[in-house]
Backbone as numpy.savetxt, mean C-alpha at the origin, in Angstrom:
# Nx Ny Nz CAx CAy CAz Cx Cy Cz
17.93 -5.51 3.13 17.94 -6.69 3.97 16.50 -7.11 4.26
15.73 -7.92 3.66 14.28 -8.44 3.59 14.61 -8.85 4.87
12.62 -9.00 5.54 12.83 -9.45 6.62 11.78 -10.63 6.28
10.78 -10.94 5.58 10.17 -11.72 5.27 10.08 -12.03 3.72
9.90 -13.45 3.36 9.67 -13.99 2.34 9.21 -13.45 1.14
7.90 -12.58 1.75 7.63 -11.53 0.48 8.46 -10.37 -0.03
9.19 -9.88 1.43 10.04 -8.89 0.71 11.36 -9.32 -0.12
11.81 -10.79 0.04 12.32 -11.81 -0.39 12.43 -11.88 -1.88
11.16 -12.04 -2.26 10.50 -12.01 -4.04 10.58 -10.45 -4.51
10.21 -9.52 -3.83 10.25 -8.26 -3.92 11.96 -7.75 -4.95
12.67 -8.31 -4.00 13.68 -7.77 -4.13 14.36 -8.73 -5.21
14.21 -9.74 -5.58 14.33 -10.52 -6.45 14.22 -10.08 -7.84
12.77 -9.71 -7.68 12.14 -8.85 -9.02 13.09 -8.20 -9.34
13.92 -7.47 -8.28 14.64 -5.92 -8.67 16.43 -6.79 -9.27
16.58 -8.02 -8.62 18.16 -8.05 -9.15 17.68 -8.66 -10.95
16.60 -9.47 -11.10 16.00 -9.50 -12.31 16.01 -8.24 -13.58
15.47 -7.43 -12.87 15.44 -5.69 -13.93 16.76 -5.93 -13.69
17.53 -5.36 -13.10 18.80 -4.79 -12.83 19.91 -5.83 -14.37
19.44 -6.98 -13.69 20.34 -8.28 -15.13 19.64 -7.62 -16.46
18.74 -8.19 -16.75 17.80 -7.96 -17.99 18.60 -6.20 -18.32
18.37 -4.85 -17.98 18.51 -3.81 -17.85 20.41 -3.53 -18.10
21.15 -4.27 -17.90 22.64 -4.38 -17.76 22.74 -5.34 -19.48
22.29 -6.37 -19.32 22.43 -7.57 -20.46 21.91 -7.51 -21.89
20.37 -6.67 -21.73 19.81 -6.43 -23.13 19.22 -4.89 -23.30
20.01 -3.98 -22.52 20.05 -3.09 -22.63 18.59 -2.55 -22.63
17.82 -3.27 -21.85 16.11 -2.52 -21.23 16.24 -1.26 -20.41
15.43 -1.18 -20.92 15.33 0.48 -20.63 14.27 0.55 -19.03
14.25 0.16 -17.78 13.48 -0.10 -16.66 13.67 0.61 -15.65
12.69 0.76 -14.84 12.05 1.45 -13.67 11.45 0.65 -13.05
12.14 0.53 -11.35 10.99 -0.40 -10.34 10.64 0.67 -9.74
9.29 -0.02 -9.38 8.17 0.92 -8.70 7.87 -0.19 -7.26
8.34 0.59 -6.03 8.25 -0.24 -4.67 6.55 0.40 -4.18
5.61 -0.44 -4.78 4.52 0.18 -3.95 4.31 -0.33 -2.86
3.97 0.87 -1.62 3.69 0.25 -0.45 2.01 0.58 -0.30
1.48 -0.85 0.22 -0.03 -1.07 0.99 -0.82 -0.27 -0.01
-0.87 -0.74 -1.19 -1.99 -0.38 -2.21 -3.45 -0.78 -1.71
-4.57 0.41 -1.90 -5.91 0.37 -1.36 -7.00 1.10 -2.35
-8.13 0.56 -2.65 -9.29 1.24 -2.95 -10.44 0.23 -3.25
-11.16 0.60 -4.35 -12.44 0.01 -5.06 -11.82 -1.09 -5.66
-12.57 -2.37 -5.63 -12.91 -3.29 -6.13 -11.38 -4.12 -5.61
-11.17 -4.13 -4.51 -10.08 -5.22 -3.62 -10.93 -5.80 -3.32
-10.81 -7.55 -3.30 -11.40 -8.67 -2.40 -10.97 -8.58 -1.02
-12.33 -8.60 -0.28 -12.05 -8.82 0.88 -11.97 -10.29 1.45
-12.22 -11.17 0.58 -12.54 -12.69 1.03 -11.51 -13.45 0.81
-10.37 -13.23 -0.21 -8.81 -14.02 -0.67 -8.41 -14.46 0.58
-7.07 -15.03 0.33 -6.59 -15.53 1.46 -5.54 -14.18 1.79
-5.17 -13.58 0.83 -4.15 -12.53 1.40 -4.63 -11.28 0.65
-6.36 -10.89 1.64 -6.79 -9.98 1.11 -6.06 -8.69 1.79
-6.21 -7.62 1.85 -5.70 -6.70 2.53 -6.29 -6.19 3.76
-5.69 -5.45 4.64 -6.52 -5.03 5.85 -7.95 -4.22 5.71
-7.79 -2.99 4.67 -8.53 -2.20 4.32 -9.89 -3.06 4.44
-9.95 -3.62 2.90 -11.15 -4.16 2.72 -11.70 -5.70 3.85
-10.75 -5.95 4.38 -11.31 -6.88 4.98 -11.71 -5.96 6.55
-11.43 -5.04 6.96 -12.03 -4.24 8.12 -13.32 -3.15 7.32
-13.23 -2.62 6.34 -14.73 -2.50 5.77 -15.63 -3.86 5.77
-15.28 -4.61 5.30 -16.19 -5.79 4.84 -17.00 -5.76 6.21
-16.37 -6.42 7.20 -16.88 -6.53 8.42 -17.54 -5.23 8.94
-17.05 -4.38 9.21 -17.76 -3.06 9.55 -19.17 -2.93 8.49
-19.21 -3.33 7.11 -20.30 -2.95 6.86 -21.05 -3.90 6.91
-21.01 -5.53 7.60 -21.25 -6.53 7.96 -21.86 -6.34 9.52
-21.59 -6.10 10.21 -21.61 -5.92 11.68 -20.81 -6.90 12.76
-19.74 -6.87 12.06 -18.97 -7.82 12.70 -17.34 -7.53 13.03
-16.99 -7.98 13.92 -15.61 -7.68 14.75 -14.27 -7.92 13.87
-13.76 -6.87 13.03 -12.58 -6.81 12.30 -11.69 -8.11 13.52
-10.64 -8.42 12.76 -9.12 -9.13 13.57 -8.35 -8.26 13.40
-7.43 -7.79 14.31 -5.98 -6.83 14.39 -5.01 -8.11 14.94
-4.36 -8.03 13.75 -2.96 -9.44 14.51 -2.11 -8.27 15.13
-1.58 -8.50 16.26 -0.74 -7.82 16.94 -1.52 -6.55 17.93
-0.63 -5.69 18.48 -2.05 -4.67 19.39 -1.80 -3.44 18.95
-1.82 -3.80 17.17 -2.56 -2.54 16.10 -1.27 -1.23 15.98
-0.92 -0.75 16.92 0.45 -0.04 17.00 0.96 0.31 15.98
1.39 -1.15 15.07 2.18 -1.36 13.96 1.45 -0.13 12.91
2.68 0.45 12.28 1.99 1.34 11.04 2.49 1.12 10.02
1.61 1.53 8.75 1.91 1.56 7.60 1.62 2.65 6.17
1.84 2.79 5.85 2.13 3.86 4.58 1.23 3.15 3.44
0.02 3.33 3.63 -1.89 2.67 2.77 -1.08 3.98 1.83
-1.30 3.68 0.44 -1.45 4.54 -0.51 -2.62 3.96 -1.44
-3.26 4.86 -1.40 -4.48 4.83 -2.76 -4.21 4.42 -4.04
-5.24 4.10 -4.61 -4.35 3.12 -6.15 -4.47 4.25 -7.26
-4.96 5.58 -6.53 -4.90 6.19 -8.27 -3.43 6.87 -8.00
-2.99 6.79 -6.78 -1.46 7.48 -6.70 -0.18 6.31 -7.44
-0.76 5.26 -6.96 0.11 4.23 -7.98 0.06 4.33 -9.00
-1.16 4.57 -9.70 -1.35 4.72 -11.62 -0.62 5.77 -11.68
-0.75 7.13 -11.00 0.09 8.03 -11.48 1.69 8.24 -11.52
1.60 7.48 -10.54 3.79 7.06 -10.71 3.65 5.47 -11.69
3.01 4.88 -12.49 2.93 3.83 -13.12 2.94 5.48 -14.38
2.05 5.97 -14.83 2.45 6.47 -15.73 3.44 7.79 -15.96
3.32 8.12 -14.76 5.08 9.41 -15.28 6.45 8.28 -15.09
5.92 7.24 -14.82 7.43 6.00 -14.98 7.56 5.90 -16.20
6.03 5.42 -16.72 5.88 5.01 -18.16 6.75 6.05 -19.15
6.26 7.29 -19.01 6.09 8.29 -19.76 7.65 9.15 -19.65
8.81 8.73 -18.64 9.67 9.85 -18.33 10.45 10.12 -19.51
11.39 11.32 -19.58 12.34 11.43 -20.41 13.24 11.63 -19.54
13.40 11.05 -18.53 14.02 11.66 -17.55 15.24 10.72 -17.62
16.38 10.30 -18.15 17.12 9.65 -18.76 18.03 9.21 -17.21
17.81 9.76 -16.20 18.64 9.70 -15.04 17.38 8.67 -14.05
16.16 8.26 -14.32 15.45 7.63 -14.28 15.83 6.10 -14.30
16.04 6.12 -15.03 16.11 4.51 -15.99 17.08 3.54 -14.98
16.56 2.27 -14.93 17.33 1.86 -13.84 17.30 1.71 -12.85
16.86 2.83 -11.68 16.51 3.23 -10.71 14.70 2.68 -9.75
15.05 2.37 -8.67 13.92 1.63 -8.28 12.86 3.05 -7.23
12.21 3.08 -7.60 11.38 4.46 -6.40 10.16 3.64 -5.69
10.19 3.85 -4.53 9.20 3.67 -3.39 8.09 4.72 -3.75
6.70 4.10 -4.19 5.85 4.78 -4.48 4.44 4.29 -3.19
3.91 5.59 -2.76 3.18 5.60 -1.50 3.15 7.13 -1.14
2.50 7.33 0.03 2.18 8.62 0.65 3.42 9.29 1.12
3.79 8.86 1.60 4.94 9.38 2.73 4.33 9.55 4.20
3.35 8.75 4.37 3.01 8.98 5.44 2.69 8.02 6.13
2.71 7.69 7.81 2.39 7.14 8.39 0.98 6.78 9.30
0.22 5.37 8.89 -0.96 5.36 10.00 -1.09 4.27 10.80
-1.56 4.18 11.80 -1.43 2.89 12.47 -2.52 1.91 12.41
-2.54 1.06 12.84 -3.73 -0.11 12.20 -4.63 0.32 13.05
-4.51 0.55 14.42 -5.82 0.83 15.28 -6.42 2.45 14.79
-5.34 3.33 14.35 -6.09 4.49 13.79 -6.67 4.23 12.62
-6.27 3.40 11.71 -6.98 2.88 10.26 -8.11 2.42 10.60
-8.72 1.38 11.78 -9.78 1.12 12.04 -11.16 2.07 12.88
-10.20 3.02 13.32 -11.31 3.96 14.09 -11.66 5.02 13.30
-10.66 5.41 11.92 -11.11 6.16 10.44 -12.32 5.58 10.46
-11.97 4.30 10.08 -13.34 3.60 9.00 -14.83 3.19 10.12
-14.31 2.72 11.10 -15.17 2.89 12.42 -16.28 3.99 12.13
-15.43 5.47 12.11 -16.40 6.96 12.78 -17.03 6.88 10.81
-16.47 6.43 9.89 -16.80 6.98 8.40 -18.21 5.80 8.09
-18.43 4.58 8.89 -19.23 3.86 9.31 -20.54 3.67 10.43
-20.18 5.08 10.99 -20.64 5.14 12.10 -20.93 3.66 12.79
-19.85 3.05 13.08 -20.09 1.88 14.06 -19.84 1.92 15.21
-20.22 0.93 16.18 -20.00 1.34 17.58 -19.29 -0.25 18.16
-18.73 -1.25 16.57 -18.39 -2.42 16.98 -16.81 -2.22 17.51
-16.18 -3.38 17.85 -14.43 -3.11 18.47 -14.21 -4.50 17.70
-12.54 -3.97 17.62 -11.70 -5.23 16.90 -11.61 -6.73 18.07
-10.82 -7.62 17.37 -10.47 -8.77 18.21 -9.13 -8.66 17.58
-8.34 -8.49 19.01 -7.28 -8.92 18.75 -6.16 -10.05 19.29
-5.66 -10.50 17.69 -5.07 -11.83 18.32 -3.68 -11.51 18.16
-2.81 -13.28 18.07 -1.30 -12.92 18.29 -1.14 -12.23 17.05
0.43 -11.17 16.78 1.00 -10.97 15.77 1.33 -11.70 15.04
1.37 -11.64 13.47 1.67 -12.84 12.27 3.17 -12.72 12.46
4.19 -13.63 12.15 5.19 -14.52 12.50 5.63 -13.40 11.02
6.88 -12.63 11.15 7.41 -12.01 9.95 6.89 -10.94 9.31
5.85 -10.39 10.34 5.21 -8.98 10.14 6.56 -7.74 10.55
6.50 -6.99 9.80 7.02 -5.92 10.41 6.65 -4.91 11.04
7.01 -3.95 12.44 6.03 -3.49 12.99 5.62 -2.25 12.19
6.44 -1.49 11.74 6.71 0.31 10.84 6.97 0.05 9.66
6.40 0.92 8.78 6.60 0.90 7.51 6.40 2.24 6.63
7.55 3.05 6.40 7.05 4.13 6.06 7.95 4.12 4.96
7.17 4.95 3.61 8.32 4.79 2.46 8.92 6.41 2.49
10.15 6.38 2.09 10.61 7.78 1.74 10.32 7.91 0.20
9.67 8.88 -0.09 8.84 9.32 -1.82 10.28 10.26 -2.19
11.48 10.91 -1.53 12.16 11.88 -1.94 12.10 11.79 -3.23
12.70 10.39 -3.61 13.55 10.20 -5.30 12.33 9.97 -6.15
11.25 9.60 -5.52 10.13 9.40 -6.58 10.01 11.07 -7.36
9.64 11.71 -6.23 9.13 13.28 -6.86 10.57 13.61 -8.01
12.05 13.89 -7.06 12.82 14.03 -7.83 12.95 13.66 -9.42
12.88 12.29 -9.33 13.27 11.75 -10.97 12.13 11.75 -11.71
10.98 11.37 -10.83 9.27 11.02 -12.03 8.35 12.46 -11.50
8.83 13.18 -10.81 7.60 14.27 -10.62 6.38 14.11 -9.83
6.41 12.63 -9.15 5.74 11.95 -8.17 5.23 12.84 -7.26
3.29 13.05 -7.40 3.14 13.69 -6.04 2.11 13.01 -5.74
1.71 12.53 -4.55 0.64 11.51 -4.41 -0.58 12.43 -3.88
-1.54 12.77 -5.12 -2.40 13.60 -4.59 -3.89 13.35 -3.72
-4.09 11.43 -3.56 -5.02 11.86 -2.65 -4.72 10.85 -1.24
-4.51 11.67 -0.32 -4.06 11.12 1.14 -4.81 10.28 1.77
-4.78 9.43 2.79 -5.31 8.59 3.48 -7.09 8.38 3.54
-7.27 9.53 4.59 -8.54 9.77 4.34 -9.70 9.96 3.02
-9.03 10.78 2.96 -10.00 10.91 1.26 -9.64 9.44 0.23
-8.96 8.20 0.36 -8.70 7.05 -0.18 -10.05 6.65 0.87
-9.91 6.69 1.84 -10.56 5.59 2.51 -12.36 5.93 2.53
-12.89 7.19 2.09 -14.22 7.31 1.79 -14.71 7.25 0.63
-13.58 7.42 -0.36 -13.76 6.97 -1.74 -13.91 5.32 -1.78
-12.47 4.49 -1.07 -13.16 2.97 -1.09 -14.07 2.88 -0.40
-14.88 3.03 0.67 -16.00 2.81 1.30 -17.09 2.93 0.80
-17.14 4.58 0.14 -18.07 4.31 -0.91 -18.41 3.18 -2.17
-17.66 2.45 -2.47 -17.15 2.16 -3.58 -18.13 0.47 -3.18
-17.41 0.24 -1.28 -18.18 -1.29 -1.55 -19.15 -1.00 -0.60
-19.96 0.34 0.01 -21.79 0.50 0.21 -22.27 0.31 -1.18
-21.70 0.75 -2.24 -22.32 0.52 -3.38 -22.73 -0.98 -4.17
-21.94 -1.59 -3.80 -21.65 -3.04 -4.13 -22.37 -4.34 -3.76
């Protein structure tokens, strides 16, 4: 049951595989990634992500935006954990696979104001957010369950929150 527009298209994608996969006999795997993060994300797009747009500013000297009062959490997975369920998807023989859609992410939960005081202390800054109203169709929690990922693709997401978030940091001091 989408609650916003994007999860709207999301799920779209999936009755798409599902036809195609039933009709011409494709052989498919959806991959639900949640809050993909690292090196070389724009922070300047219009629907850049939180990550890089609260580095940008932090290594800017300037006051990140938190829509809502940050609370809200989400399940940031690093992008080399996505390549790696992109390729044991690619790669399965796992014939009970096929078909089947897996939520790929950490399994874990962080909240936006703890995401900013990570990158805050990994910045040593001493700036504070501004926060305004919540965006209209945000959801507040977001946590994926990985069970069926590990089960069917062998899915283990080996690098967690933190260690994502000093690897991207490093990534745009360098830049």
């Amino acid at each position: 049951k989408p609650l916003s527009p994007y999860a709207v298209s999301k799920l779209c994608n999936e009755f798409y595989a599902s036809v195609f996969a039933k009709n011409y006999g494709m052989e498919i795997i959806g991959l639900r990634y949640f809050n993909i993060f690292g090196p070389r994300q724009n922070p300047t797009g219009a629907y850049a992500a939180v990550i890089p747009l609260f580095i940008d500013a932090l290594l800017s000297g300037k006051s990140p935006v938190i829509n809502g009062n940050g609370n809200q959490t989400r399940d940031f997975t690093f992008v080399e954990n996505a390549v790696q369920a992109n390729i044991k998807a690619m790669f399965t023989e796992n014939k009970a696979a096929l078909g089947e859609i897996f939520n790929i992410a950490v399994g874990e939960r962080i909240s936006i104001n703890q995401l900013f005081e990570i990158l805050k202390d990994l910045t040593d800054s001493t700036i504070s957010p501004i926060y305004q109203n919540e965006r209209q169709g945000d959801i507040n929690n977001s946590l994926a369950d990985i069970t069926k990922a590990k089960k069917y693709l062998n899915y283990s997401p080996e690098i967690k929150h933190n260690e994502g978030l000093k690897i991207t940091l490093g990534w745009f001091k360098n830049e």
